[in-house]
Each structure stands twice: as C-alpha cells, then as structure tokens.
ROKEDREN-320308 format. One record per residue (C-alpha): residue in one letter; residue number from 1; x, y negated, z negated. Coordinates in nm, 4 decimals, decimal comma. Last residue first. Layout:
N
resn:resi:x:y:z
A:NUM:X:Y:Z
...
***
This chain:
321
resn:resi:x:y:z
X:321:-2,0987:3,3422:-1,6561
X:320:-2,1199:3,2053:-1,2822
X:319:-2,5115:3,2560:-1,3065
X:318:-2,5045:3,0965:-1,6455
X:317:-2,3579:2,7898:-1,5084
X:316:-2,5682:2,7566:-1,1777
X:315:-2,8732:2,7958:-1,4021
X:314:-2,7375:2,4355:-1,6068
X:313:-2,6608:2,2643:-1,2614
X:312:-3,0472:2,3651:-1,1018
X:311:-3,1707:2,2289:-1,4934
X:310:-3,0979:1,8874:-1,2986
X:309:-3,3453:1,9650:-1,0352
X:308:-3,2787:1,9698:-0,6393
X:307:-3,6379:2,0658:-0,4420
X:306:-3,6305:2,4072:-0,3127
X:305:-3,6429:2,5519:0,0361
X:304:-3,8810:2,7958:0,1620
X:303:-3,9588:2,6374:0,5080
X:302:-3,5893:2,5546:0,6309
X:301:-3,4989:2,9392:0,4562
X:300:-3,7917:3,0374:0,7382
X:299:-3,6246:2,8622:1,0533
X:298:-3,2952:2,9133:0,9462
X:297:-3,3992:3,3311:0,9507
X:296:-3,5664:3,2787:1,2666
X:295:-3,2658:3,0522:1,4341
X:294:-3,0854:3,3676:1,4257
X:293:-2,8271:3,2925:1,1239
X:292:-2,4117:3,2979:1,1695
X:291:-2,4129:2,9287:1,2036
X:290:-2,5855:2,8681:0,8753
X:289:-2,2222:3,0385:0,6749
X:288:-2,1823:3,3779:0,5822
X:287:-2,5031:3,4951:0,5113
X:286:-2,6798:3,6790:0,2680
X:285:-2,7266:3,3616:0,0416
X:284:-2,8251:3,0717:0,2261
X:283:-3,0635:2,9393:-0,0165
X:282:-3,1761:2,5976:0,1347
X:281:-3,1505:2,2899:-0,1199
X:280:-3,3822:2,0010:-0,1270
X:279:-3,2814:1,6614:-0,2176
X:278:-3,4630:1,3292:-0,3493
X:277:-3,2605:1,0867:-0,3082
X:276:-3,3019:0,7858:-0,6401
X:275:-2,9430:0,7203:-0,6184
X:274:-2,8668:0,9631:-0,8945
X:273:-3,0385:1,2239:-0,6831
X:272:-2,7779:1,2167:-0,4291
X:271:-2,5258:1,2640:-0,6762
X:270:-2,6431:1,5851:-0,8211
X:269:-2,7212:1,6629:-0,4703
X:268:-2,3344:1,6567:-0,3586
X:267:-2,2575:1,7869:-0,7067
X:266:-2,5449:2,1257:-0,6801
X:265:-2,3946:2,2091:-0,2906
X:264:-2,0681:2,2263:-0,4479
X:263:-2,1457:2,4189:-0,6549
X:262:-2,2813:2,6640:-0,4276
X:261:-1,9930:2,7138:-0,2451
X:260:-2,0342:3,0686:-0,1807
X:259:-2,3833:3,0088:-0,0383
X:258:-2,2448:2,8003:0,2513
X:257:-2,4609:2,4632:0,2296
X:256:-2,7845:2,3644:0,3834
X:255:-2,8737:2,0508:0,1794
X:254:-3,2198:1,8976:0,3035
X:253:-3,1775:1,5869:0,2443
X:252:-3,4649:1,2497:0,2121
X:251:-3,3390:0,9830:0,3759
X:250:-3,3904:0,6166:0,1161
X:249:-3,2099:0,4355:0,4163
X:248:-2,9209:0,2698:0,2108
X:247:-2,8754:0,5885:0,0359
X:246:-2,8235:0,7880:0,3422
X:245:-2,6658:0,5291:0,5147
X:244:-2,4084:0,5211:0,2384
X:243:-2,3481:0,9199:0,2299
X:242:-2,2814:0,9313:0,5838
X:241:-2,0238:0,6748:0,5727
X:240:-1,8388:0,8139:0,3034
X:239:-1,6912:0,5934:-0,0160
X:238:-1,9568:0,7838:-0,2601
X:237:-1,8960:1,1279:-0,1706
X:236:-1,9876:1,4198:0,0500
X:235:-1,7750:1,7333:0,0325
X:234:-1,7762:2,0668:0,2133
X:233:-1,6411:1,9580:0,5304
X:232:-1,7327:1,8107:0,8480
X:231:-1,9996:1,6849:0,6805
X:230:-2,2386:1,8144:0,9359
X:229:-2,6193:1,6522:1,1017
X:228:-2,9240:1,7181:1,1260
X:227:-3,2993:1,5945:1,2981
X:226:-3,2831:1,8340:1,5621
X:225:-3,3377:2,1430:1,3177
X:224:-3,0587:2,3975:1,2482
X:223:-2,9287:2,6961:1,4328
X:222:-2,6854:2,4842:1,6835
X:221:-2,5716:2,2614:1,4044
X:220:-2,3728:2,5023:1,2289
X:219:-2,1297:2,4934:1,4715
X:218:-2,0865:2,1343:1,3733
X:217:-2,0306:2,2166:1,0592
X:216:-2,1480:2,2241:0,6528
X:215:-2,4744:2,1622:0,6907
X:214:-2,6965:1,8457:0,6489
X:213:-3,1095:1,8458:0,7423
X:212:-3,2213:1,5053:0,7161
X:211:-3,6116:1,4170:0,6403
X:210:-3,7280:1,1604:0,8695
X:209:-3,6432:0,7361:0,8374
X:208:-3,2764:0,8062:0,9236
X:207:-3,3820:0,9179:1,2616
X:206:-3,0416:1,0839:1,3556
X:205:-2,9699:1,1980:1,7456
X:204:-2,6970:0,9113:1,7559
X:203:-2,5769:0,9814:1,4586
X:202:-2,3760:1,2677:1,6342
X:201:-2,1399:1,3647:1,3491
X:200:-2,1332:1,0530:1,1198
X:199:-1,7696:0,9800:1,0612
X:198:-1,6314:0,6871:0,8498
X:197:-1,5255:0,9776:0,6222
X:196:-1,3651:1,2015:0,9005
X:195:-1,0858:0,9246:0,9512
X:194:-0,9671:1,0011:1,2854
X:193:-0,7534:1,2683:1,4984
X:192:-0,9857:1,3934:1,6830
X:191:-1,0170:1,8244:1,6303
X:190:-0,8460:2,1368:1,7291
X:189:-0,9583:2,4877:1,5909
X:188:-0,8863:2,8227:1,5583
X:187:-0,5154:2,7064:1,6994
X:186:-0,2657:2,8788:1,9032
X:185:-0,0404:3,1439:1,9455
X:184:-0,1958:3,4006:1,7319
X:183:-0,5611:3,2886:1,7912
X:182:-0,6974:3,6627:1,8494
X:181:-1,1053:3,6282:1,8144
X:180:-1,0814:3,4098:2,1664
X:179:-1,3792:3,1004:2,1905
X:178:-1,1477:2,8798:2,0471
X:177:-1,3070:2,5761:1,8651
X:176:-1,2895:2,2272:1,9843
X:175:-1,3800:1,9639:1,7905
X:174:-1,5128:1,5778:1,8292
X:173:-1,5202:1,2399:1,7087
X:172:-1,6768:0,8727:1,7459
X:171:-1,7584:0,8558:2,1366
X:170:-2,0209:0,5950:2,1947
X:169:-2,3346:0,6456:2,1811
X:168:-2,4267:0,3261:2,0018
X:167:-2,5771:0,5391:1,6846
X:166:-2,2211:0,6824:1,6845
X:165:-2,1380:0,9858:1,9369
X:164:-1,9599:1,3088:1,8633
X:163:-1,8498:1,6063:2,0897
X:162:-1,8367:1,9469:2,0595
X:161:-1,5760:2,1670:2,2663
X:160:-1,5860:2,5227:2,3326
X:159:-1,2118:2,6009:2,3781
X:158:-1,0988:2,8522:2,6389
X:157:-0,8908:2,6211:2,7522
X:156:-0,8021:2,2964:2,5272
X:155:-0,4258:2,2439:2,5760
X:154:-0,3764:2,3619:2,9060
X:153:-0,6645:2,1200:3,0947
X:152:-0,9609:2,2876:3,2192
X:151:-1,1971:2,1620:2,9140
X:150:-1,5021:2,2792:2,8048
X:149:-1,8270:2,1197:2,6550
X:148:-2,0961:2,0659:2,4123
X:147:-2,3577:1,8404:2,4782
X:146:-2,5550:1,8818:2,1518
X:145:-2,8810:1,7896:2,2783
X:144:-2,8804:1,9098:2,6021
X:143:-2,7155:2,2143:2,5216
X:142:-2,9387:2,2492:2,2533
X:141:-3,2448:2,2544:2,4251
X:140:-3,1038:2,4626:2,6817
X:139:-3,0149:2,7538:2,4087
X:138:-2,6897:2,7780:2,2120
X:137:-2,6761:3,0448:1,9718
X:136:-2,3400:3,1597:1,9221
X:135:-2,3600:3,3854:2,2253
X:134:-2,4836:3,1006:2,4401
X:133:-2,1816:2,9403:2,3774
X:132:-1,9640:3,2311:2,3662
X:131:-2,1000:3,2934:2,7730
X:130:-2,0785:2,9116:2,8490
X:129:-1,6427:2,9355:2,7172
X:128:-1,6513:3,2605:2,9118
X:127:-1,7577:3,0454:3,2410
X:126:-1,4989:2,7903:3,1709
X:125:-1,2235:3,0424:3,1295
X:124:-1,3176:3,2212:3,4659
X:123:-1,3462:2,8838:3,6548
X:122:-1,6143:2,9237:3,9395
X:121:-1,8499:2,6970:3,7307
X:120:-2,2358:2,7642:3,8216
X:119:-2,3928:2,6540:3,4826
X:118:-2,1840:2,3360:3,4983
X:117:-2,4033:2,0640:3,3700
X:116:-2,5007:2,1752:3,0676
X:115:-2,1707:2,2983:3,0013
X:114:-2,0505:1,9022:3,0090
X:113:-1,6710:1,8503:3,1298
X:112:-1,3711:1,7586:3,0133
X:111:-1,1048:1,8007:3,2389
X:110:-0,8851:1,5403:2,9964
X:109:-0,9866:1,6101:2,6460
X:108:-1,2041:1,3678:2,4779
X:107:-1,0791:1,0275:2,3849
X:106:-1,1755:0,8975:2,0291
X:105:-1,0250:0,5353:1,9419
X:104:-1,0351:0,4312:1,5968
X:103:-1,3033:0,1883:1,4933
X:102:-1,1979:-0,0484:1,1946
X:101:-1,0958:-0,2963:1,4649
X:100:-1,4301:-0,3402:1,6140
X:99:-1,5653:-0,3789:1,2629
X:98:-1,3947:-0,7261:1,2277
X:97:-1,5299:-0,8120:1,6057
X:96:-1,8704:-0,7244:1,4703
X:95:-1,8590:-0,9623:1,2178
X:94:-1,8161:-0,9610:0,8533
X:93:-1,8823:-1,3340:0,8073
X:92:-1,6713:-1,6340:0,7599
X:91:-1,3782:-1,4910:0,8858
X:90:-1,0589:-1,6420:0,8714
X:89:-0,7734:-1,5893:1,1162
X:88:-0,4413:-1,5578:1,0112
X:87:-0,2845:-1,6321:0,6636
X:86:-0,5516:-1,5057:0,4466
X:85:-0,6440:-1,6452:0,0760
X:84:-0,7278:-1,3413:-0,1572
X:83:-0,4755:-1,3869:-0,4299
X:82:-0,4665:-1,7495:-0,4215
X:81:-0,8634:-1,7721:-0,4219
X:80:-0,8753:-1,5080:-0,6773
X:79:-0,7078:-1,6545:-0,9100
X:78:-0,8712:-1,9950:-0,8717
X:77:-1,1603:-1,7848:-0,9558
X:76:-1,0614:-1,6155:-1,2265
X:75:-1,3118:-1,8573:-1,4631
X:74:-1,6293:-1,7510:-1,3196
X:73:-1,6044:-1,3964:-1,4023
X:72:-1,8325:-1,1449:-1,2021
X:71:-2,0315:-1,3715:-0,9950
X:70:-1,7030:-1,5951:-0,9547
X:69:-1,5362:-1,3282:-0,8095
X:68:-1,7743:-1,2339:-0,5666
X:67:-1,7084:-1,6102:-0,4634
X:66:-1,3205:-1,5383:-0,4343
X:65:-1,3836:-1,2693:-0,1918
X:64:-1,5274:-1,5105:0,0069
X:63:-1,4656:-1,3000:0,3368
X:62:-1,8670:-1,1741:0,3687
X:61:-2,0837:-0,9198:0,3799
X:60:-2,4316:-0,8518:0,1566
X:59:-2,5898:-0,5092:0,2981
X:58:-2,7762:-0,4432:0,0291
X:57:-2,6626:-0,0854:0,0031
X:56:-2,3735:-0,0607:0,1917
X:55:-2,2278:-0,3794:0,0122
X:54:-1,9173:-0,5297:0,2565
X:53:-1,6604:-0,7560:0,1655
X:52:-1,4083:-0,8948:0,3200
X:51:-0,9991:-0,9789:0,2317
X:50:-0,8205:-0,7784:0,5356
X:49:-0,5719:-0,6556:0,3255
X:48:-0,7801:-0,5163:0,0117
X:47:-1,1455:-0,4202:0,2029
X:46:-1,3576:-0,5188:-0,0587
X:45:-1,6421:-0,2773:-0,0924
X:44:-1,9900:-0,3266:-0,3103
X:43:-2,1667:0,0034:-0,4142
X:42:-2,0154:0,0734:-0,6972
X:41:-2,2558:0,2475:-0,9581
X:40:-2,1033:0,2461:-1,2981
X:39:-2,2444:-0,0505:-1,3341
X:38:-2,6121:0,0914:-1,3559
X:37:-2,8564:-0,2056:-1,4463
X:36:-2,7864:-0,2560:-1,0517
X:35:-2,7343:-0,6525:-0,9720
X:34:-2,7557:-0,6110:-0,5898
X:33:-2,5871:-0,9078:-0,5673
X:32:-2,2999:-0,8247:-0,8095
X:31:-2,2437:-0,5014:-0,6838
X:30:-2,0367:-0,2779:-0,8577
X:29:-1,7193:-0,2365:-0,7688
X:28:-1,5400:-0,0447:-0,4542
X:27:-1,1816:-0,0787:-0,3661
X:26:-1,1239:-0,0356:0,0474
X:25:-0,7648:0,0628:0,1392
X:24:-0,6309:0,3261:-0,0543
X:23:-0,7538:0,5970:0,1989
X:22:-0,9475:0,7898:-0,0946
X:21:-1,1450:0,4569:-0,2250
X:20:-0,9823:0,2785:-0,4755
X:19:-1,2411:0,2307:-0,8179
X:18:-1,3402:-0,0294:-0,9523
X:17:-1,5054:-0,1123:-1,3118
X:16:-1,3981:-0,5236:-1,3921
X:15:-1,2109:-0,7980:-1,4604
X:14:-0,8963:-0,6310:-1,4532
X:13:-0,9155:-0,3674:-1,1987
X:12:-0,9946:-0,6963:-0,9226
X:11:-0,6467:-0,8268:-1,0256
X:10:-0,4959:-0,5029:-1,0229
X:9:-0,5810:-0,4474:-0,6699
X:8:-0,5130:-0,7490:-0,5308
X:7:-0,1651:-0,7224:-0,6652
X:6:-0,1424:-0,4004:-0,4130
X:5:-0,3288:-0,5685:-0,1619
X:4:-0,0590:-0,8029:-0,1932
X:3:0,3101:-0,5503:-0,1982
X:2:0,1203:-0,3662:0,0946
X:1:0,0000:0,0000:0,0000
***
C-alpha cells in the first residue's frame, strides 16, 4: 500500500469502526448518511488513493472525503482535508469516467466462437467441445442464454468456454473448462484474470427485483433457473459486488450450495439475513455439486427448499458433533 493511503488508513481507523477490504484498497465504515442504528454495519467505501466515496446501499458518492469526516467527528476535519487532498484531477462526483478505470479489461480467447451458432463446425475439437456441452446439460435454451463457446486457438482447444457480461453487456469475465477427463499437461480450468469480487457472473440476465437463485459455478448454471447466477467460489462477503446489489435491491436468495460445504452455505445466509434478506436454502445432499443434477432433480430441490433460520446454525452444530 502507498506511503498516503497508508496514513489514510490510520487516520480513518482512529475515529472510527473500519475495516480494509481484501484488496487493501477500499476501507469500509459505517455510513454516516444512511445513519444505521447498527455501526457495525459498513456499508460506506472510501477508495484510499483515489480519495471517493461510494455507499452501496444508499448510494451517496462523492470525493469530499473530508465532509464524511465531519459527519463522524467535526473537529478532524482539517485533518482530513490534508490527508485526503488530491494532486491531479478532482472529482466532484463519482462519475462514470472514475468507474471506467476500476473496470479491468476482459478479452475472450482469440477463435472464439458461439456454439449456438456453430452446430455444423467441421473442426473435430470444436464439435466434441458441443457434444460435452450437451452432455453436461446444455439444451437450446441455454445455449442461447448462456452463450458458451469454443476456441480454435492452441491455448483454449478442447475447452468449453463461458463467458460473462455486466448489466451493459459488456464482457466482465469468463472460464474455460477442459472437456478431456486426463488434464496431465494442461489445466482443468483457465479463467480472466480479474478481480472475481467486483464480478457478477452474467448480470446481464439478472432481474434483481425476482427471487435469485446463487450456486457455486458457472457450470452449475446450466441446471438452475434463468434468474441465477455463481460466486465463483464458495464465499460471499460484505466488500463483493454481488453481495451489495443484493442488499441494495432487497433480492430475495435462493442458496444452492455443494452439500459438503454446508457451513458455508449457513454464514453466507447468516449474513444475508442480517441485512433484512430473506434466504432459502436448497438441500443438495446426494449430489456432488448442482451441475451434476438432471434438471428434474434441481427442478424439485428448487420447489422444496427451506427458508434460512438462525436455529439452522445451532442444528448444523449438532449434526457435525
């Protein structure tokens, strides 16, 4: 971290509850606009070398750091106007040419191509890549919505590739898995080099307004409802993109988790429901991860889900005793 954003950081520490979000660059606080009775909720970032501020729940943004100062403690303000003064360009509001430059760039492989669109493809590679495809589930509908891929190029054949779009459509992330069971000289999988926690896997085919079905990946996505989207992971925390539109939105969740990870499935609604979500959890037990259901069985565990309790983390104890 910079020598400044570094001071910056123990200045804000000191007058009040932060936290530094995993990359070290954003700190988040409670917000002061918002005014929460719960301070231990921080909702508000300040982005520590840039010098803005951004509340994903309110949506307050602004560069007057020192003025969320003065909110907080009204005599640090000269402090903070030292501190957080910027030598370039000053922005008055949190504009869409500041989040242009948050956005890393996301090519797809060169050769890409769609598989909707290449039914008839005299490549041999390509055409095993459709046949796995359809093997792990993939029917027109999907392929459509999903637009997975393949690639000709070295790197990436016999890869079935899924690509990513923000709620612009443009290109935000994407993987590639290999389609071959024997991976000896190469990797399982291959995926864009970005931040995954400023990710929201196809958000362009979200409705943030309908109930949200989340799984674990994008595989996983061809056996779920339209309305989902993956974590890319296991986790989903606080300082995650996906987890502030949620909140921001009021989404209700459908959590469709591995079952050996069940714990994890109980924190991630645990702290859903803290924000007022209300969260149902799918029981996935019996198989190995939602990707390796028929869409029947997602289809009836989707209808016979449960709605997250409290007493869900106590019976998750005793189970594990």
């Amino acid at each position: 971290m910079l020598e400044k954003a570094a001071k910056r950081l123990k200045f804000i520490k000191s007058i009040t509850n932060a936290s530094l979000s995993k990359d070290e660059v954003n700190l988040n606080i409670w917000c002061p606009f918002c005014k929460s009775s719960d301070r231990n909720k921080k909702k508000l970032s300040i982005h520590l070398e840039k010098c803005y501020y951004h509340c994903w729940v309110c949506d307050k943004k602004g560069s007057n750091i020192s003025y969320i100062v003065s909110l907080i403690n009204k005599s640090k303000c000269k402090e903070a106007e030292s501190l957080f003064r910027t030598s370039k360009k000053k922005f008055d509001l949190f504009s869409e040419e500041i989040e242009e430059t948050l956005k890393e760039e996301v090519k797809l492989p060169e050769n890409f191509s769609f598989l909707v669109e290449n039914y008839n493809t005299q490549d041999p590679d390509s055409r095993d890549v459709l046949k796995y495809a359809i093997k792990r589930g993939f029917n027109k509908h999907k392929l459509y919505l999903l637009r997975p891929g393949f690639s000709t190029s070295y790197d990436f054949s016999r890869y079935l590739i899924l690509p990513s779009y923000d709620k612009n459509g443009d290109l935000n992330y994407y993987t590639a898995r290999k389609i071959d069971a024997d991976t000896h000289n190469s990797f399982k999988y291959k995926n864009a080099t970005v931040s995954k926690s400023n990710i929201i896997f196809n958000e362009i085919n979200i409705d943030w307004n309908r109930e949200l079905t989340i799984v674990e990946g994008p595989l996983d996505l061809i056996k779920t409802n339209d309305n989902a989207t993956c974590l890319l992971g296991s986790s989903l925390t606080e300082d995650m993109l996906l987890f502030q539109e949620i909140v921001k939105n009021k989404t209700k969740v459908k959590l469709a988790l591995d079952s050996d990870i069940f714990y994890k499935t109980l924190k991630i609604a645990n702290l859903l429901s803290s924000y007022d979500i209300s969260v149902d959890i799918l029981d996935t037990r019996g198989f190995e991860d939602v990707g390796a259901m028929t869409h029947e069985a997602f289809k009836s565990v989707f209808k016979n889900s449960k709605q997250y309790n409290s007493n869900d983390n106590l019976l998750n104890k005793i189970r594990n005793l």
